[in-house]
C-alpha positions, 0 to 999 in steps of 0.5 A: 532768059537771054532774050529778056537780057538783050531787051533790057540791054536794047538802049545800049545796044543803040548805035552810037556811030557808024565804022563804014556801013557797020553801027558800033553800039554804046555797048561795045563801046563801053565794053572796048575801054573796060577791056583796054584799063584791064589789060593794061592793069594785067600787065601791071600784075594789078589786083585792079584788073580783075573787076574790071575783067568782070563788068567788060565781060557782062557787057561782051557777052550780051554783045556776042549774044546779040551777034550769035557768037554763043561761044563767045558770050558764053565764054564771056560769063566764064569770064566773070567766074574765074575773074573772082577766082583769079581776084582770090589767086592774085590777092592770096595765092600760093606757088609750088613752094608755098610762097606768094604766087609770083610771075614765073613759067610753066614747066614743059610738062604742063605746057604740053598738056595745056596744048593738049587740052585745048585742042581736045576740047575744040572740036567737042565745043564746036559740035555742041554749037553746031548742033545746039545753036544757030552759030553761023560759024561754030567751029571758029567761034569755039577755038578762040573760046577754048584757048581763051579759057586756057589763057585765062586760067595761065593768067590767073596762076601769073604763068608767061605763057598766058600771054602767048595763048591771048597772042593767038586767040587775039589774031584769031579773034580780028579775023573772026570780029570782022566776019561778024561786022564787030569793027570796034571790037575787031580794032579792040583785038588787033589792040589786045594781039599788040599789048599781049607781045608788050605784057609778055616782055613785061612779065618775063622782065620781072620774072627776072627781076629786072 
């Protein structure tokens, strides 16, 4: 099946230009701008950004296929299902006290256990890559994954805190991106680390309501 996609994808997979010796595909390129409009549409608490969140993660994850970071691109197609989650959350959810969901913080409590949880789950997604696929770095491909499936679901409950988990699964991704040869995406990261400080201030500036 996943060949079969990345056959179908092998015109987008063509190099459009070259960062060094390294080809950037059309593909990344595509998926480099969805990705910039959908964070800067988050930082804006726009709905817009979560179908735009949907087709740059279709795209990253045949593009992380293609360069064996399964986590990734396997993380990529979680992506796509909790957008629609997040989609609903944005345009119809509900806070504690039965209001509109609004921008606001976690409680130490529930911090503490989303720091847990993502350390739990590292090194079991790690082992399974290990294990089950030919990554040539599974245990650096699965800590980025897990805390990005944190930080997705804290974005999706518009908490502050999302921004500071994609903070460090941003700087941790521009080392991994270029391990792997992905410039395009190495850059789109180191962006990403820079807008996830700007979306963090944002959100806490209309927590306050100023």
């Amino acid at each position: 099946m996943l060949e079969s996609l990345l056959q179908a994808a092998r015109p987008l997979l063509a190099a459009a230009f070259e960062i060094g010796s390294s080809p950037v595909t059309w593909l990344e390129v595509l998926a480099f701008w969805l990705a910039i409009a959908m964070v800067l549409a988050n930082m804006r608490v726009n709905p817009v950004a979560w179908p735009l969140a949907i087709a740059s993660s279709l795209l990253y994850a045949l593009l992380f296929a293609d360069g064996k970071l399964y986590g990734m691109a396997a993380l990529q197609l979680f992506f796509v299902v909790v957008a629609f989650w997040g989609w609903w959350q944005w345009l119809r959810g509900r806070g504690a006290d039965g209001a509109p969901l609004r921008v606001h913080r976690l409680s130490r409590g529930a911090r503490i256990v989303a720091v847990l949880a993502t350390l739990a789950a590292w090194p079991l997604l790690g082992t399974l890559l290990a294990r089950g696929t030919d990554s040539p770095v599974p245990y650096a491909d699965a800590l980025p994954t897990v805390a990005s499936v944190t930080g997705q679901i804290l974005l999706g409950r518009k908490t502050i805190e999302n921004w500071a988990v994609w903070l460090a699964v941003n700087v941790f991704s521009v080392g991994l991106f270029a391990y792997r040869a992905l410039w395009l995406t190495t850059l789109l990261y180191a962006v990403f680390a820079v807008l996830s400080v700007a979306g963090w201030r944002a959100w806490r500036r209309l927590e306050q309501g100023t």
